[in-house]
LOMARKOL-710773 format. One record per residue: residue in one letter; x, y, z of N, C-alpha, C in turn. Coordinates in nm, 4 decimals. Layout:
REM residues N
<atom><type>A</type><n_x>X</n_x><n_y>Y</n_y><n_z>Z</n_z><ca_x>X</ca_x><ca_y>Y</ca_y><ca_z>Z</ca_z><c_x>X</c_x><c_y>Y</c_y><c_z>Z</c_z></atom>
...
//
This chain:
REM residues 95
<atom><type>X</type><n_x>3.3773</n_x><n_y>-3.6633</n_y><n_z>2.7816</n_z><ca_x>3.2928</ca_x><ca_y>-3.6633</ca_y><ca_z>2.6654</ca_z><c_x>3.1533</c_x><c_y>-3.6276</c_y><c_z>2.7115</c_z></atom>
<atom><type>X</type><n_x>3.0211</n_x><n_y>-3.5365</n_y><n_z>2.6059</n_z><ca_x>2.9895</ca_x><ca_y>-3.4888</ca_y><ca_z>2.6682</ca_z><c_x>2.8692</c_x><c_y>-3.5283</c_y><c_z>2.6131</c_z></atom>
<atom><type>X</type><n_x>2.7401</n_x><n_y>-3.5803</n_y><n_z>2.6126</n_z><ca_x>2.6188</ca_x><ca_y>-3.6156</ca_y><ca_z>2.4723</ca_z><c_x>2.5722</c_x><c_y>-3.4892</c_y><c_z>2.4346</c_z></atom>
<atom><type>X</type><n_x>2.5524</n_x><n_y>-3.4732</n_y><n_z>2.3790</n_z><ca_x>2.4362</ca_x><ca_y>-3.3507</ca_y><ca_z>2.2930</ca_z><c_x>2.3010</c_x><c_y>-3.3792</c_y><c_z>2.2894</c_z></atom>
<atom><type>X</type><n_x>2.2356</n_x><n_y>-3.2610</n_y><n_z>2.2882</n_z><ca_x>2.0875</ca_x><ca_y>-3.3353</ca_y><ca_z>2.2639</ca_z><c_x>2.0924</c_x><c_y>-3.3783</c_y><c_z>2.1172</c_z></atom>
<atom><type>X</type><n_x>1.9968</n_x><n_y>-3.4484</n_y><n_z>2.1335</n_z><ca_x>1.9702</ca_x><ca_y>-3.5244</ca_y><ca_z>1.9699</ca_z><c_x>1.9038</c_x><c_y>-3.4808</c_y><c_z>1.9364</c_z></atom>
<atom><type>X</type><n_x>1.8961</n_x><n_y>-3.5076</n_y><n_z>1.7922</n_z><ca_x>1.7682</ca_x><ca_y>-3.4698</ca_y><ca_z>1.6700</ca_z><c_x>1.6963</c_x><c_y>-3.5637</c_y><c_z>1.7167</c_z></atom>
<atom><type>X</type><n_x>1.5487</n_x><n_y>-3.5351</n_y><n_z>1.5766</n_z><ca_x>1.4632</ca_x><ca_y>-3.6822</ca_y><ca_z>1.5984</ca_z><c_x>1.5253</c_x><c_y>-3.8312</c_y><c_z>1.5248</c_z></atom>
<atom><type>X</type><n_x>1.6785</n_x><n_y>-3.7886</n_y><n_z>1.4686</n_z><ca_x>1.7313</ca_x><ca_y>-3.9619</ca_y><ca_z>1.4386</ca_z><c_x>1.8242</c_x><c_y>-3.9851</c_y><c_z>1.5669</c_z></atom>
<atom><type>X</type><n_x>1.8112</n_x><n_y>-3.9851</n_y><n_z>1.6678</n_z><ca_x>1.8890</ca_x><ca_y>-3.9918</ca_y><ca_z>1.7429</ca_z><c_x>2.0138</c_x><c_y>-4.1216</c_y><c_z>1.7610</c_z></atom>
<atom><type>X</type><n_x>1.9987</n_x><n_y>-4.2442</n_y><n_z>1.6882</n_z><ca_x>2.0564</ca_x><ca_y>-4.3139</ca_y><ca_z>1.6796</ca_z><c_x>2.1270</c_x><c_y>-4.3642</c_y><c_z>1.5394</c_z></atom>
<atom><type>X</type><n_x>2.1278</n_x><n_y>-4.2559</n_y><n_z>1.4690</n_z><ca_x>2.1915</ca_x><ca_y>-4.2168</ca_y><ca_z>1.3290</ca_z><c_x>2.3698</c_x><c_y>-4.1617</c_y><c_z>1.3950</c_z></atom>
<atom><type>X</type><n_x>2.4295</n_x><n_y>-4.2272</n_y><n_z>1.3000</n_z><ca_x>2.5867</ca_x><ca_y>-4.1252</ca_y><ca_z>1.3101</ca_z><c_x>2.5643</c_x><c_y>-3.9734</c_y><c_z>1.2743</c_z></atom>
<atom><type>X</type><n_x>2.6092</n_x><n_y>-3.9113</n_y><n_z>1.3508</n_z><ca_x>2.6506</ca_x><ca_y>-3.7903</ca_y><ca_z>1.3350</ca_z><c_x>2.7081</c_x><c_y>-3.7155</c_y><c_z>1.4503</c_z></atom>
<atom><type>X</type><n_x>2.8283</n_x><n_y>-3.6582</n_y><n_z>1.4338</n_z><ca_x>2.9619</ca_x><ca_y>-3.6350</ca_y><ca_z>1.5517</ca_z><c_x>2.9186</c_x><c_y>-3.5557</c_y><c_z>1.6095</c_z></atom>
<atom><type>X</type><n_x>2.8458</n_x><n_y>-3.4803</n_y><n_z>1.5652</n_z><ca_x>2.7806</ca_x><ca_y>-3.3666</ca_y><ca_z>1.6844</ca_z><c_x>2.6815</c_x><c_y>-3.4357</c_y><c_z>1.7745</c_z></atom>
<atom><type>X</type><n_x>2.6453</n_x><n_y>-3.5290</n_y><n_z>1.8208</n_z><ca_x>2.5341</ca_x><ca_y>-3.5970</ca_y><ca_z>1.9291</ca_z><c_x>2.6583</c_x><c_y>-3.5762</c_y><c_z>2.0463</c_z></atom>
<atom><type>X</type><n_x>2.8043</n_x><n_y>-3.5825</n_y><n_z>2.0222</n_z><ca_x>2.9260</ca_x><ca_y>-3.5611</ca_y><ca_z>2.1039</ca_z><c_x>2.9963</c_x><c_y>-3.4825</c_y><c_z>2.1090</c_z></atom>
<atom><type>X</type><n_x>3.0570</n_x><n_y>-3.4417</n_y><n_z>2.2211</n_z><ca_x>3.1394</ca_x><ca_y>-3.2741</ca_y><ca_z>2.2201</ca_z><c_x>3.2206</c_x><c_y>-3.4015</c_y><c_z>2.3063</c_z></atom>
<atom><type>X</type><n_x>3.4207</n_x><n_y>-3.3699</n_y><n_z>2.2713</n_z><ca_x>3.4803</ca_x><ca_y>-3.4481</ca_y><ca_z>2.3356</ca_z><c_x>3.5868</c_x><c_y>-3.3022</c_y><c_z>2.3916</c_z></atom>
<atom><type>X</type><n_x>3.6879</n_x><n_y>-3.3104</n_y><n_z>2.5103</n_z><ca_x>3.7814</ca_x><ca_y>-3.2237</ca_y><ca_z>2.4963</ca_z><c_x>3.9250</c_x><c_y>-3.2549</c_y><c_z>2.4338</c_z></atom>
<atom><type>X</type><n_x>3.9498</n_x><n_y>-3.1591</n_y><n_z>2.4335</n_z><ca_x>4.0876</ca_x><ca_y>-3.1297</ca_y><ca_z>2.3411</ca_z><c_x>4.1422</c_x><c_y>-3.2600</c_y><c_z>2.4072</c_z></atom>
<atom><type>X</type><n_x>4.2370</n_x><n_y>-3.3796</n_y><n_z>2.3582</n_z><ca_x>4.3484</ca_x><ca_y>-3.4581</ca_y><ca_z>2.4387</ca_z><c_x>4.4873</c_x><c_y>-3.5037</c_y><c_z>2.3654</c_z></atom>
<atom><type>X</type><n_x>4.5814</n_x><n_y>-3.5430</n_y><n_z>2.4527</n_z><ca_x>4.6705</ca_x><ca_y>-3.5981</ca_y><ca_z>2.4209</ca_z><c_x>4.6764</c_x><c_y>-3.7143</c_y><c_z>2.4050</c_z></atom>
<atom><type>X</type><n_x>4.5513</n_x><n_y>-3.8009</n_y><n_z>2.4252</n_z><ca_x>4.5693</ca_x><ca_y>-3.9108</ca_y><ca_z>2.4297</ca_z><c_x>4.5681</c_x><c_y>-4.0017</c_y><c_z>2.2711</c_z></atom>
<atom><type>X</type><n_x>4.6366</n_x><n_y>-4.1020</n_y><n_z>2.2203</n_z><ca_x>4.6482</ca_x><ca_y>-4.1668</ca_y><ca_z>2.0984</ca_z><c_x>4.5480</c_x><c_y>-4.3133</c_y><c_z>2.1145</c_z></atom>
<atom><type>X</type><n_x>4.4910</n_x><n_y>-4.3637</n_y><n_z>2.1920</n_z><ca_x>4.4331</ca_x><ca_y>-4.4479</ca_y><ca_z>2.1991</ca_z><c_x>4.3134</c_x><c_y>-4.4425</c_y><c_z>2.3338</c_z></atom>
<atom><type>X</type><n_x>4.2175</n_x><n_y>-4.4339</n_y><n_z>2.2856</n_z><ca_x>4.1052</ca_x><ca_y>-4.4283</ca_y><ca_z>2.3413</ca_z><c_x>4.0368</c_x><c_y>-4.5550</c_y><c_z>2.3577</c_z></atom>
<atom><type>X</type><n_x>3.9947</n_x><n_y>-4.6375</n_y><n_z>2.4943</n_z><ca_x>3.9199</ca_x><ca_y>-4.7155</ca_y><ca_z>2.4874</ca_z><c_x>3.7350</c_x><c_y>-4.6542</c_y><c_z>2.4991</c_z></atom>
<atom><type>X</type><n_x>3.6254</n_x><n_y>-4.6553</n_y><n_z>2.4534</n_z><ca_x>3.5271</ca_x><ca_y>-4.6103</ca_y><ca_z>2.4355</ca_z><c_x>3.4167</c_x><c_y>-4.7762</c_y><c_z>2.4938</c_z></atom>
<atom><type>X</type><n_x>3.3502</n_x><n_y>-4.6871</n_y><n_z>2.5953</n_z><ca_x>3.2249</ca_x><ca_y>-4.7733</ca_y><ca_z>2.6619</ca_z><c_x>3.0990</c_x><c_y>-4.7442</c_y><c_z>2.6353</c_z></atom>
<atom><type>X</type><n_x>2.9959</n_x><n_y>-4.8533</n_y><n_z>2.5739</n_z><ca_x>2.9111</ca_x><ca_y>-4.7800</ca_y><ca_z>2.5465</ca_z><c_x>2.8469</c_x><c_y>-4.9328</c_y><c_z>2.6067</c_z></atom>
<atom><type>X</type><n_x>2.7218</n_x><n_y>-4.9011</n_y><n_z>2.6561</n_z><ca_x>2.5798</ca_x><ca_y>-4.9897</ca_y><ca_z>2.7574</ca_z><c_x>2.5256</c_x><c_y>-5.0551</c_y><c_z>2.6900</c_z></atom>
<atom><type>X</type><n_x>2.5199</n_x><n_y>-5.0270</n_y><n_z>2.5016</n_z><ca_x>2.4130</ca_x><ca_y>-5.1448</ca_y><ca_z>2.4439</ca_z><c_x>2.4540</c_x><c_y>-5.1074</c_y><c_z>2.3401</c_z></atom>
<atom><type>X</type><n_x>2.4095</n_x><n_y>-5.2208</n_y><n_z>2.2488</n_z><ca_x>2.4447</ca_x><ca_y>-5.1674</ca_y><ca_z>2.0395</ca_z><c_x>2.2942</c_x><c_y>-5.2105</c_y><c_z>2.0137</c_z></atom>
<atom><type>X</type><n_x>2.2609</n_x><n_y>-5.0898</n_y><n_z>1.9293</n_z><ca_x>2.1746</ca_x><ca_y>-5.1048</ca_y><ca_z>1.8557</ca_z><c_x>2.1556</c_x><c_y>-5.0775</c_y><c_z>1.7179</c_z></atom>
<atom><type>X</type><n_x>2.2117</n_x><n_y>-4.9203</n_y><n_z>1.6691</n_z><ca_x>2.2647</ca_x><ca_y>-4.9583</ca_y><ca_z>1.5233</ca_z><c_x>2.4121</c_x><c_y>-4.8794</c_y><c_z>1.5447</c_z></atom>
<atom><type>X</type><n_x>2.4714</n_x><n_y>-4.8857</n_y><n_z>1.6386</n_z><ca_x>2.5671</ca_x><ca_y>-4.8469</ca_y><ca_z>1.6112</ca_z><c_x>2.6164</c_x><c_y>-4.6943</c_y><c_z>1.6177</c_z></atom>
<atom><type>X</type><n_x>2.5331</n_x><n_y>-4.5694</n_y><n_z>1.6186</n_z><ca_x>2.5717</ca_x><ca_y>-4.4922</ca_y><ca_z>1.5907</ca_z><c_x>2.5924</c_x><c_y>-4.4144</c_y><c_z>1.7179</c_z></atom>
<atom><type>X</type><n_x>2.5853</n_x><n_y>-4.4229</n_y><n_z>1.8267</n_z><ca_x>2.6396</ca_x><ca_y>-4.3304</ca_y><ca_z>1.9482</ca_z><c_x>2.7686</c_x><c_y>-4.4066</c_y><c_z>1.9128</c_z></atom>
<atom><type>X</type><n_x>2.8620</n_x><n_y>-4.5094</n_y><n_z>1.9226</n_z><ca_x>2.9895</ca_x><ca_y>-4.5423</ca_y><ca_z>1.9378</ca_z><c_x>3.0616</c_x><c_y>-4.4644</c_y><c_z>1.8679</c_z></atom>
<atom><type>X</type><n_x>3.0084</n_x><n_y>-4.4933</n_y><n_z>1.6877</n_z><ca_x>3.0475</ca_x><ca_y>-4.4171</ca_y><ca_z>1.5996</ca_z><c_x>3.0369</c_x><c_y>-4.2432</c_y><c_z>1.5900</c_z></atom>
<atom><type>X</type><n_x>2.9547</n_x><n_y>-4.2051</n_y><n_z>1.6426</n_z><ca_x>2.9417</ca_x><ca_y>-4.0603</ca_y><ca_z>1.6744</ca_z><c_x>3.0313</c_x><c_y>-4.0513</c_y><c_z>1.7281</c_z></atom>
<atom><type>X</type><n_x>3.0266</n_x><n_y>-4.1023</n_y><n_z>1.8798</n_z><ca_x>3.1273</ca_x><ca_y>-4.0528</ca_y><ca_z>2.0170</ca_z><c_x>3.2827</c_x><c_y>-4.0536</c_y><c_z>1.9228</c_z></atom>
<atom><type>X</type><n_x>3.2669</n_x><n_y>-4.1701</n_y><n_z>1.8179</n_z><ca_x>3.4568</ca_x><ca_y>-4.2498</ca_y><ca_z>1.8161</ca_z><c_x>3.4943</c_x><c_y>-4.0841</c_y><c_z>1.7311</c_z></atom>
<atom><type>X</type><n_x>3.3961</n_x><n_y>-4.0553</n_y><n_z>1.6235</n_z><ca_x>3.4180</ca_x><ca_y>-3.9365</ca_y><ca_z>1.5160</ca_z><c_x>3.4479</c_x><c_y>-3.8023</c_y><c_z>1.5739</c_z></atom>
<atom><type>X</type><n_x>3.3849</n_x><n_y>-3.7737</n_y><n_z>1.7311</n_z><ca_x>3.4213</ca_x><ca_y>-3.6566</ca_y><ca_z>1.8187</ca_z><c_x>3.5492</c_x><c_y>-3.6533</c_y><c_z>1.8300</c_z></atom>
<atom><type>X</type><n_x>3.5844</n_x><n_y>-3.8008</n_y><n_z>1.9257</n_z><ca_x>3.7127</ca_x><ca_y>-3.8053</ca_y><ca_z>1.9553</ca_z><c_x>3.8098</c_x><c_y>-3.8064</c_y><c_z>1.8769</c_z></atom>
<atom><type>X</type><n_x>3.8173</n_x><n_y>-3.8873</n_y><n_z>1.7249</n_z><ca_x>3.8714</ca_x><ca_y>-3.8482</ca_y><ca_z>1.6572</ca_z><c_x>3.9527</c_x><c_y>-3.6796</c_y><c_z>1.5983</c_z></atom>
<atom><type>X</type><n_x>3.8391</n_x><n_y>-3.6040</n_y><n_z>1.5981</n_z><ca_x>3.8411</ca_x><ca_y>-3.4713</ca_y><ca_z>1.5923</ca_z><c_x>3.9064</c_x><c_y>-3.3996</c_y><c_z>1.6267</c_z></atom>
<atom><type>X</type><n_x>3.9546</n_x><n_y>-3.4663</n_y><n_z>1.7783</n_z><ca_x>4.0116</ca_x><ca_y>-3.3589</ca_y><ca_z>1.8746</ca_z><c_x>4.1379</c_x><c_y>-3.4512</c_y><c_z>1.8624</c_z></atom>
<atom><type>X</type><n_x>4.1753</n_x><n_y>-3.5219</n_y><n_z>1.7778</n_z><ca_x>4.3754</ca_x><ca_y>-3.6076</ca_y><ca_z>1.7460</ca_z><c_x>4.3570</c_x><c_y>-3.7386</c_y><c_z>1.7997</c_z></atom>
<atom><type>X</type><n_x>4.2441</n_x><n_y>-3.7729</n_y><n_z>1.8839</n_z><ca_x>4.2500</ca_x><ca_y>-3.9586</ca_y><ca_z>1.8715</ca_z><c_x>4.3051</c_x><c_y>-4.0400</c_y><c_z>1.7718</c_z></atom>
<atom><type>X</type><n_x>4.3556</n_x><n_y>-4.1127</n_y><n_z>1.7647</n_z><ca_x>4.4591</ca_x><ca_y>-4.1941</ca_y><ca_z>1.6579</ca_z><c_x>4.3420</c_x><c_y>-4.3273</c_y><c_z>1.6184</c_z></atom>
<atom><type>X</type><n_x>4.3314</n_x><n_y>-4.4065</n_y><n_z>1.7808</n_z><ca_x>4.2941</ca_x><ca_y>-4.5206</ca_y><ca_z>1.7249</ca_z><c_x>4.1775</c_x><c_y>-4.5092</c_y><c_z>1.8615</c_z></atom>
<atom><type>X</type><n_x>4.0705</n_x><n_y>-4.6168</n_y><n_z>1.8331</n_z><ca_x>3.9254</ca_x><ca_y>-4.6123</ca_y><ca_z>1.9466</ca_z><c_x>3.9193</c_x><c_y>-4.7209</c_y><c_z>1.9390</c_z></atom>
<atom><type>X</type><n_x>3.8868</n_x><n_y>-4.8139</n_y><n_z>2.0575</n_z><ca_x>3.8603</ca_x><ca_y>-4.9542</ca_y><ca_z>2.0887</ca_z><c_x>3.7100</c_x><c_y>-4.9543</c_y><c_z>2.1601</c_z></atom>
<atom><type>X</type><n_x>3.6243</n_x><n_y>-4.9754</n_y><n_z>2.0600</n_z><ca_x>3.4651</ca_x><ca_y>-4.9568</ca_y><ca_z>2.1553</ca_z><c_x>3.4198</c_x><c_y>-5.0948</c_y><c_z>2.2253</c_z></atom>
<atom><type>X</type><n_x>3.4117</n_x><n_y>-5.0894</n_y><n_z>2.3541</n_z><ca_x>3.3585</ca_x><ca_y>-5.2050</ca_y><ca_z>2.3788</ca_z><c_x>3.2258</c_x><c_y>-5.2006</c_y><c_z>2.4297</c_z></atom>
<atom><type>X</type><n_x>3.1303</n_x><n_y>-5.2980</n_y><n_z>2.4070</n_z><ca_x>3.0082</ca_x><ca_y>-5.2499</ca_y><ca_z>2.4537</ca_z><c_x>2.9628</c_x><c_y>-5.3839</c_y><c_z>2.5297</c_z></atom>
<atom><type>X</type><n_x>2.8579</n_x><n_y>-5.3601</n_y><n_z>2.6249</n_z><ca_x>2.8837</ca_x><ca_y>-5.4161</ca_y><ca_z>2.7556</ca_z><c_x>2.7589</c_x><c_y>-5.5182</c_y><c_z>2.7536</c_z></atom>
<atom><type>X</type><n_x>2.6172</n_x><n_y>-5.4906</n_y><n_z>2.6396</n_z><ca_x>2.5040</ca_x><ca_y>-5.5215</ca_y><ca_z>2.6684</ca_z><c_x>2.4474</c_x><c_y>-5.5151</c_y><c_z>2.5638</c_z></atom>
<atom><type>X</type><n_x>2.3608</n_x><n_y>-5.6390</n_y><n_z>2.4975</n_z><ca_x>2.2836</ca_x><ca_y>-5.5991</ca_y><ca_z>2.3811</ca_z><c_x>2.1680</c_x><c_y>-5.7109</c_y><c_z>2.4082</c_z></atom>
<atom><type>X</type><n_x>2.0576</n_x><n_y>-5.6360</n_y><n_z>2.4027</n_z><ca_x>1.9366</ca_x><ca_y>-5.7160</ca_y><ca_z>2.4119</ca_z><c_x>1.8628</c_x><c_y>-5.7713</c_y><c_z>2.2593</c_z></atom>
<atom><type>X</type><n_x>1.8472</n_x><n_y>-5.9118</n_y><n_z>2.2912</n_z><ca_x>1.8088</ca_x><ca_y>-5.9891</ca_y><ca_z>2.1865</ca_z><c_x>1.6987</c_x><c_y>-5.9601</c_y><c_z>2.1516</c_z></atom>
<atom><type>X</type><n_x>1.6256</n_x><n_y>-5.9219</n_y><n_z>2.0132</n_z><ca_x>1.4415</ca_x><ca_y>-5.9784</ca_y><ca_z>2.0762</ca_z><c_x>1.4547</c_x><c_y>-6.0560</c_y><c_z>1.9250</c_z></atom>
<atom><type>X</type><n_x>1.3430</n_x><n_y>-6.1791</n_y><n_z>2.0295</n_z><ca_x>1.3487</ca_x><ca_y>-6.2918</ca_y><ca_z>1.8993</ca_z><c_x>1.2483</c_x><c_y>-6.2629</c_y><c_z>1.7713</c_z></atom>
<atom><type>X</type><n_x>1.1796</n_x><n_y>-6.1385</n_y><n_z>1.7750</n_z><ca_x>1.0969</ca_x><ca_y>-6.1232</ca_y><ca_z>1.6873</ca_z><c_x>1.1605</c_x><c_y>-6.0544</c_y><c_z>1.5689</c_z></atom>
<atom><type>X</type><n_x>1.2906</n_x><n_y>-6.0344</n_y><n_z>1.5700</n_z><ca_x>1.3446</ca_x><ca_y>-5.9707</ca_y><ca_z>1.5046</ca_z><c_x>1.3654</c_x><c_y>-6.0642</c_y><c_z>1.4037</c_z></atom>
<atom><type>X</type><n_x>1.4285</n_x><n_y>-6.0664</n_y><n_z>1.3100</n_z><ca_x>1.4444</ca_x><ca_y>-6.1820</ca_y><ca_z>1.1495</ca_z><c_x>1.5348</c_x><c_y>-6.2267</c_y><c_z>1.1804</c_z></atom>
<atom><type>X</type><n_x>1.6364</n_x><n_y>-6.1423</n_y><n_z>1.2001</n_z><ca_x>1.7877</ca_x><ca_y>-6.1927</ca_y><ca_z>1.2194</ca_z><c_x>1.8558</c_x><c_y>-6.2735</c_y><c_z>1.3398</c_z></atom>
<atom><type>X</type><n_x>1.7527</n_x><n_y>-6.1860</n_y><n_z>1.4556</n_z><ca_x>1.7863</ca_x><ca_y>-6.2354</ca_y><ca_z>1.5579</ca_z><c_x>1.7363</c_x><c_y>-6.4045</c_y><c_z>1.5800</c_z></atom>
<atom><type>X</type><n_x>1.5798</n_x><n_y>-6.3912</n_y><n_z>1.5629</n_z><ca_x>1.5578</ca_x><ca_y>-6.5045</ca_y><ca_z>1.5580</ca_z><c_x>1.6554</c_x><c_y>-6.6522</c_y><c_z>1.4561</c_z></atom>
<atom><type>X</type><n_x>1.6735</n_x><n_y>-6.5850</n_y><n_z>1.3757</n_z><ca_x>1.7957</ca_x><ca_y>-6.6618</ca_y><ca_z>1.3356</ca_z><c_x>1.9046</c_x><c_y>-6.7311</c_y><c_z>1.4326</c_z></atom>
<atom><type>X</type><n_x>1.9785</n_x><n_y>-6.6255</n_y><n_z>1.4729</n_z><ca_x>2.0908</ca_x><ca_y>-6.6439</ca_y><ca_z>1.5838</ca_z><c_x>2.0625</c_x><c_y>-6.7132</c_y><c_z>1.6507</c_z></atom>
<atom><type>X</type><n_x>1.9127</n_x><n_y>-6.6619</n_y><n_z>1.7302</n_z><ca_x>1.9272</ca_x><ca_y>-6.7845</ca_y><ca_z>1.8482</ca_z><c_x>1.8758</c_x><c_y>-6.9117</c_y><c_z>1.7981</c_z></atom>
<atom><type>X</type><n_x>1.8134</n_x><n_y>-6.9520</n_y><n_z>1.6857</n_z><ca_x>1.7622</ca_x><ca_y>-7.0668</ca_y><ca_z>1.6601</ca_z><c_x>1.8903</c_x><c_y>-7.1650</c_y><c_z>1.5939</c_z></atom>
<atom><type>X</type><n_x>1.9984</n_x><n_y>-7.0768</n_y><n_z>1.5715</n_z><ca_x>2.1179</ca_x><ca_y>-7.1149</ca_y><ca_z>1.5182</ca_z><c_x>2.2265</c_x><c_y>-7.1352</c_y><c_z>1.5657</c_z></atom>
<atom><type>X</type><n_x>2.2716</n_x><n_y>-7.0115</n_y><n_z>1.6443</n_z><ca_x>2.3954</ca_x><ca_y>-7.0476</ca_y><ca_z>1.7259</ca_z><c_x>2.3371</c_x><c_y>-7.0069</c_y><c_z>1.8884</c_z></atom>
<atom><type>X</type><n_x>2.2654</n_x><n_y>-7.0181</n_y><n_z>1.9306</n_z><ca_x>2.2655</ca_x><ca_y>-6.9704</ca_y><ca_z>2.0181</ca_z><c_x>2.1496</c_x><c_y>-7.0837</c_y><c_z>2.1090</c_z></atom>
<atom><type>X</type><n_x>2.1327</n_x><n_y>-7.1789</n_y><n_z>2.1171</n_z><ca_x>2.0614</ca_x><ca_y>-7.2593</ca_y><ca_z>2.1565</ca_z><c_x>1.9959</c_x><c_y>-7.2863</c_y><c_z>2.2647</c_z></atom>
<atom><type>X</type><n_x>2.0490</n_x><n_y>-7.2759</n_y><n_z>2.3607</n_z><ca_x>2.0548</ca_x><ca_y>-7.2555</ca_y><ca_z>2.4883</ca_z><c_x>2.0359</c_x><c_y>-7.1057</c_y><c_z>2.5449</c_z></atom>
<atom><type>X</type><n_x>2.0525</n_x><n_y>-7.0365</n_y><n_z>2.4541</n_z><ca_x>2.0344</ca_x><ca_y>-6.8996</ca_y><ca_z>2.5100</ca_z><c_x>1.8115</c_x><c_y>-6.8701</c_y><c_z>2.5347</c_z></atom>
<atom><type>X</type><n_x>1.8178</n_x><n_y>-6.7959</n_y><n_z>2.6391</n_z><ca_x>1.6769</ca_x><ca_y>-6.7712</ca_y><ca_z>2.6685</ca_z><c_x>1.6505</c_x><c_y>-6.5938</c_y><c_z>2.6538</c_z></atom>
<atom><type>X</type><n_x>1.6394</n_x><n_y>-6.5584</n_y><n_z>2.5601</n_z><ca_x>1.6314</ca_x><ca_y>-6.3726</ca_y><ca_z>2.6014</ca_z><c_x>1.5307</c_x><c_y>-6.3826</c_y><c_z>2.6963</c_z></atom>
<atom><type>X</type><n_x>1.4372</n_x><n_y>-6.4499</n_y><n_z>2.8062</n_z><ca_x>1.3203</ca_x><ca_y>-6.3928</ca_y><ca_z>2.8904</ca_z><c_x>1.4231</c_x><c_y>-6.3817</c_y><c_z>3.0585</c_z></atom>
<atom><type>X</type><n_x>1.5602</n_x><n_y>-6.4250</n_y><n_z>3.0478</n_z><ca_x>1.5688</ca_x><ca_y>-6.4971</ca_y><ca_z>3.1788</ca_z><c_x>1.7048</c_x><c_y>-6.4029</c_y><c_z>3.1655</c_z></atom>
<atom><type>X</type><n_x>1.7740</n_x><n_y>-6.3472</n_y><n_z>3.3246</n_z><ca_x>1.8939</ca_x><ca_y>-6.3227</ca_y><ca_z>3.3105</ca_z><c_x>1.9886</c_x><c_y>-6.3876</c_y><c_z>3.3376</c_z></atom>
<atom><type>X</type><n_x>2.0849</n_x><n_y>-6.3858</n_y><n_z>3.2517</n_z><ca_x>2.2261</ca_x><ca_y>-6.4629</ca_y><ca_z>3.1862</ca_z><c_x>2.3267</c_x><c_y>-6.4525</c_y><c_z>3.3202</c_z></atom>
<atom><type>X</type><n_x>2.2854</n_x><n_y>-6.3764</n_y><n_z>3.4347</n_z><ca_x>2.3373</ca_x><ca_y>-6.3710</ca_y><ca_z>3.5278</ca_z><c_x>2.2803</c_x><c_y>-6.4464</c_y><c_z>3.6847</c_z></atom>
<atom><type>X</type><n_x>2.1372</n_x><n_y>-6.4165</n_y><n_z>3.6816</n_z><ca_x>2.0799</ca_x><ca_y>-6.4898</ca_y><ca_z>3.7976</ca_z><c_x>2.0048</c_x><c_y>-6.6101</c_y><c_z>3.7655</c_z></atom>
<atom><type>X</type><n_x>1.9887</n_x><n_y>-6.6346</n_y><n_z>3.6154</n_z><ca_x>1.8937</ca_x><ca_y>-6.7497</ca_y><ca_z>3.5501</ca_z><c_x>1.7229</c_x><c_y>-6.7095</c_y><c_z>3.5841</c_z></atom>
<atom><type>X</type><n_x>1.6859</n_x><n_y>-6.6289</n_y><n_z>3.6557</n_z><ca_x>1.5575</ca_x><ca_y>-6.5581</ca_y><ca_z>3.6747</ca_z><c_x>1.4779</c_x><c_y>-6.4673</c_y><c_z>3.5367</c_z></atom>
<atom><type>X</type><n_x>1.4052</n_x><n_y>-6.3985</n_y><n_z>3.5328</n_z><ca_x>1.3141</ca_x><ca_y>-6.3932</ca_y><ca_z>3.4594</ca_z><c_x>1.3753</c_x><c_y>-6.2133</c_y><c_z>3.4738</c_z></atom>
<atom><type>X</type><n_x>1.4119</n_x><n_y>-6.1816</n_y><n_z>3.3638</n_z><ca_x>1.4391</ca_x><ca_y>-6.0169</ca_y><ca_z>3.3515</ca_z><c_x>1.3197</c_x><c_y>-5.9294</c_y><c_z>3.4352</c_z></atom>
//
């Protein structure tokens, strides 16, 4: 799979941000590094589709919190209690 350059919405759906090749394959698992609104997964999944993908399993690996956000701040004041977005979730240190 291949990215395209982007427009200036670059994080808008649209299947052309992806060129996939022709496959045989019916089930695609799809990796993507962070969600933010969603639309590289959905781009990439709509390429692959294109070319006879059946079904796409996106998993994504990383999504950064920021508490200034409405919603977010929600989450963590809600379910997420213990969570610190300044510190990593892996070394307990300071990003």
């Amino acid at each position: 799979m291949t990215a395209n350059n982007y427009d200036d919405d670059a994080r808008a759906f649209n299947a052309s941000h992806f060129t996939a090749p022709p496959t045989t394959a019916s089930h695609v698992l799809l990796l993507d590094d962070t969600w933010t609104t969603g639309g590289h997964l959905q781009s990439a999944s709509a390429a692959l589709k294109a070319q006879g993908v059946l079904r796409i399993t996106g998993l994504v690996i990383a999504r950064w919190l920021d508490p200034s956000w409405s919603t977010t701040k929600t989450f963590i004041s809600e379910l997420a209690q213990d969570f610190d977005p300044t510190l990593c979730p892996y070394t307990g240190t300071p990003c």
